[in-house]
N, C-alpha and C positions, 0 to 999 in steps of 0.2 A: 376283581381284586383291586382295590386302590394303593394308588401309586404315593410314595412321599409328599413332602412340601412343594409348594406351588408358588412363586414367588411371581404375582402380576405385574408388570411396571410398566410405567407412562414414557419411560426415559427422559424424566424431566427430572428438577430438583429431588426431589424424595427417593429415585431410583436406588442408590448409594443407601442411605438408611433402611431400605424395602429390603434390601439383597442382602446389606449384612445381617440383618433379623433371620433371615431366611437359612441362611449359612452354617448359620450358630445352632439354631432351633434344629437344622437336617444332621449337623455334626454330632449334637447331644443326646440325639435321636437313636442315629445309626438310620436316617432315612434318606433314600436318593433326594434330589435339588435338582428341580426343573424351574426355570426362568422364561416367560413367558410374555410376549410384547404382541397389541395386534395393532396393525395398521389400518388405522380408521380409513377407509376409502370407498366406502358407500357411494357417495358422490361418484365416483371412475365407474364402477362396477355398474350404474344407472344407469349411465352417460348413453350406452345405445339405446337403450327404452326412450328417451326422453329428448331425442335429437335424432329420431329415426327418419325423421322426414330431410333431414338434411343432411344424413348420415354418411359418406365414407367410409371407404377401405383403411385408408392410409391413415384418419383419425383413429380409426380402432387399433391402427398398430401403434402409434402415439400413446394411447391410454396404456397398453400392455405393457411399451415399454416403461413408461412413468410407475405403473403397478411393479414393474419387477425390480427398478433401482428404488423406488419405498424400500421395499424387501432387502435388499440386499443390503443398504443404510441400515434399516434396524439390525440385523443380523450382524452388522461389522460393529455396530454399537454393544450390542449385547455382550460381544465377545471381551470387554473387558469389565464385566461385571462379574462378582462371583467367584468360583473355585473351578479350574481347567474339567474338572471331575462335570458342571452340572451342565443339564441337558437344556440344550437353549432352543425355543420354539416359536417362530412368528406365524401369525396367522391374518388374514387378511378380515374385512366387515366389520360386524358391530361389537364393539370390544365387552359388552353385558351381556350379551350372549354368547362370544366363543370362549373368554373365559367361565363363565357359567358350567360351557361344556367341561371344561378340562378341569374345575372344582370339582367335578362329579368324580374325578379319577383317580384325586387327591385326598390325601389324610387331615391335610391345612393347608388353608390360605393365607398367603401372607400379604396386605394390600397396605398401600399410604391411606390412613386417617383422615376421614373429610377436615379442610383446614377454620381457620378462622373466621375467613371472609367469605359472604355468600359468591364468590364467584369460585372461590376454592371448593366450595360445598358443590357447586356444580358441573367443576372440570371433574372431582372426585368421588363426590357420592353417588353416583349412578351403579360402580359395579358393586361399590358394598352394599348398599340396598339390596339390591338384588340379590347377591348372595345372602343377605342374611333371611332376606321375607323367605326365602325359597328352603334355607335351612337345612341346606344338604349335608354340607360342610361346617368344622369349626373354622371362623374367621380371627386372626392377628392380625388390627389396627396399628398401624405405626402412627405416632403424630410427626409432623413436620421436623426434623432434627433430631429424633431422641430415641434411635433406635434399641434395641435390646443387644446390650455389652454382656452381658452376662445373666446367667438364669440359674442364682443360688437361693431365693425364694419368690415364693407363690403363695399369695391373698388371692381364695376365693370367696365371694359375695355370695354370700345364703340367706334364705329364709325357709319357710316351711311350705313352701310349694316344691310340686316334681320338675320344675326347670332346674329351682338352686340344689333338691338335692342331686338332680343330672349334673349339673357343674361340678361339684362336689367330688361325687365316682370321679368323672371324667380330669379334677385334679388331682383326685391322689394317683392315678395311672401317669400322669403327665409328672409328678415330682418322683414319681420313682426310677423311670425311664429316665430322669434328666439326673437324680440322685440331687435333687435338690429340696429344702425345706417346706412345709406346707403348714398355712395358718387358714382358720375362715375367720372371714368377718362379718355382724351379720349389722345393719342400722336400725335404730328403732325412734319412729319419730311421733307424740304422744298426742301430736295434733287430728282430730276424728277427720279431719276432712282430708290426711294424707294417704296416699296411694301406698305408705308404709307400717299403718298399724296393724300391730302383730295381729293374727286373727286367734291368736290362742288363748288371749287374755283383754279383758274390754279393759283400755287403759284409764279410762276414768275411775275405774273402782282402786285403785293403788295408787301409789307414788311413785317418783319415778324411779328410784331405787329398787323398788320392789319390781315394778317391768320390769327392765333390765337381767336383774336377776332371773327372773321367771324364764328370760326368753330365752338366756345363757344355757338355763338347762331345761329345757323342752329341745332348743335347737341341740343341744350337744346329744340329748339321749337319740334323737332324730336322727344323726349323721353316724349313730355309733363311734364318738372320739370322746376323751376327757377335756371337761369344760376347762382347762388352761390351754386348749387348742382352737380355742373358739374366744374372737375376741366381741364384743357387742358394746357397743355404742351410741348416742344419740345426739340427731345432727340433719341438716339438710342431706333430703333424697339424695344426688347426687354428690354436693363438694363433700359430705359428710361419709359418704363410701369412701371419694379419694383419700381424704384425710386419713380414714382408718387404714385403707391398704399405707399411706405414706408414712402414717405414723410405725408402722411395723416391720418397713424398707423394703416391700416386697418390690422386685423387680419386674413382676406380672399379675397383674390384675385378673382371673376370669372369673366372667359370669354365665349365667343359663340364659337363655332365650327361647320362647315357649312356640316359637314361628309357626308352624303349620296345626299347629294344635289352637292356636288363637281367630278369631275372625277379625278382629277388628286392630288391635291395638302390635299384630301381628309378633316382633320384636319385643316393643314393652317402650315405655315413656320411658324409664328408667335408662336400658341402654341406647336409648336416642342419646339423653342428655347424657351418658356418659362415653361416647363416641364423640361428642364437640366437645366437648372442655375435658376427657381424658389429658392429662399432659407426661402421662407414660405409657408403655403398649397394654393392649388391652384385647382380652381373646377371648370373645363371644362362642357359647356353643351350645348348639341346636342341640335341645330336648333330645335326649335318648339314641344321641349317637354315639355310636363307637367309637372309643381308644385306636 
């Protein structure tokens, strides 16, 4: 049985945005709130393999102790993050793996958003990568600053594959549980050589008016909703998604991700570049998992 929100944090800048996303999401939920920090210390835990020839008693009690005031720091940090209520967890090793482990436990993951600069991308992209290739879990992207204040609507990104219509289900369970509004949006971009031409209509043979329309209701009969619930527009792959969720003030963005069901492009180009220039939270969810 998996457990509520999973709230992973670095205890650096973004930790505060991470936790209150986290907060809010477990409160509107009704789901328990576990906070989550591991202590990178690979390096200690090596140390006798790798210095055996020169190795000590007394060193190895050095490391231990150094191991267990890590711990104990994280642990006194954690404690003022979050609601007295949630269950705070440190774990020691490689932090792509032991949270991996504990996204398996969890309903959602809540992580900071790889940042702008490539050094941000690689203090931060390692565990959501990983989470997302792997697909177990749905993932909430925070970006740097701009946590989720409030969760009165949801823009889901559709198209006519079974990722968008998995996001889809997986948002209307999520705006009912939160009693909040739900819109899809879906892009449509007329250019043959883009990664978003509809597949239901060759766009060369119409106008763009006429796409548009066509895809409005193919998509809307597809989802089973009335086409004023479906908004379509046409516009660059990525800013042209943001746009449409911004334009309709959704305060959460989800999309599908087709992860273990794909070989190559695992995730999708699409939420690559919408995980770096998102500039509001953004909740990825793996094909065919559960509410």
């Amino acid at each position: 049985m998996r457990e509520g929100v999973l709230a992973a944090v670095d205890l650096g800048p973004s930790t505060t945005a991470v936790v209150e996303t986290a907060t809010l999401v477990a409160e509107r939920f009704g789901w328990p709130l576990t906070l989550v920090h591991v202590v990178a210390d690979a390096y200690l835990s090596e140390a006798p393999r790798r210095l055996a020839e020169v190795w000590r008693d007394e060193v190895g009690e050095r490391i231990q102790e150094v191991q267990e005031a890590l711990e104990a720091l994280a642990r006194e940090a954690l404690a003022f993050y979050g609601p007295p209520s949630a269950r705070r967890v440190v774990h020691h090793g490689n932090p792509v793996r032991e949270i991996g482990g504990e996204a398996l436990r969890h309903r959602l993951v809540v992580l900071a958003a790889e940042g702008a600069t490539p050094l941000e991308r690689v203090a931060r992209g390692g565990v959501s990568n990983y989470l997302l290739h792997m697909g177990e879990a749905p993932v909430l992207l925070i970006p740097p600053g701009a946590p989720l204040r409030r969760l009165e609507k949801i823009a889901v990104g559709v198209d006519d594959s079974s990722a968008g219509l998995s996001a889809w289900r997986y948002g209307e369970r999520l705006a009912a549980r939160a009693n909040a509004s739900l819109v899809a949006v879906h892009l449509v971009s007329l250019a043959p050589e883009s990664c978003c031409v509809p597949t239901y209509l060759p766009p060369e043979l119409l106008g763009e008016r006429d796409v548009l329309d066509h895809a409005q209701k193919v998509l809307a009969s597809r989802l089973g909703l009335s086409p004023d619930r479906l908004v379509v527009g046409r516009g660059d792959e990525v800013d042209g998604l943001l746009d449409l969720a911004r334009a309709q003030g959704a305060d959460l963005l989800v999309v599908g991700s087709r992860a273990k069901s794909s070989h190559r492009t695992r995730i999708g180009r699409l939420v690559v570049g919408l995980i770096r220039r998102a500039e509001r939270p953004l909740l990825v969810v793996p094909e065919a998992v559960p509410f």
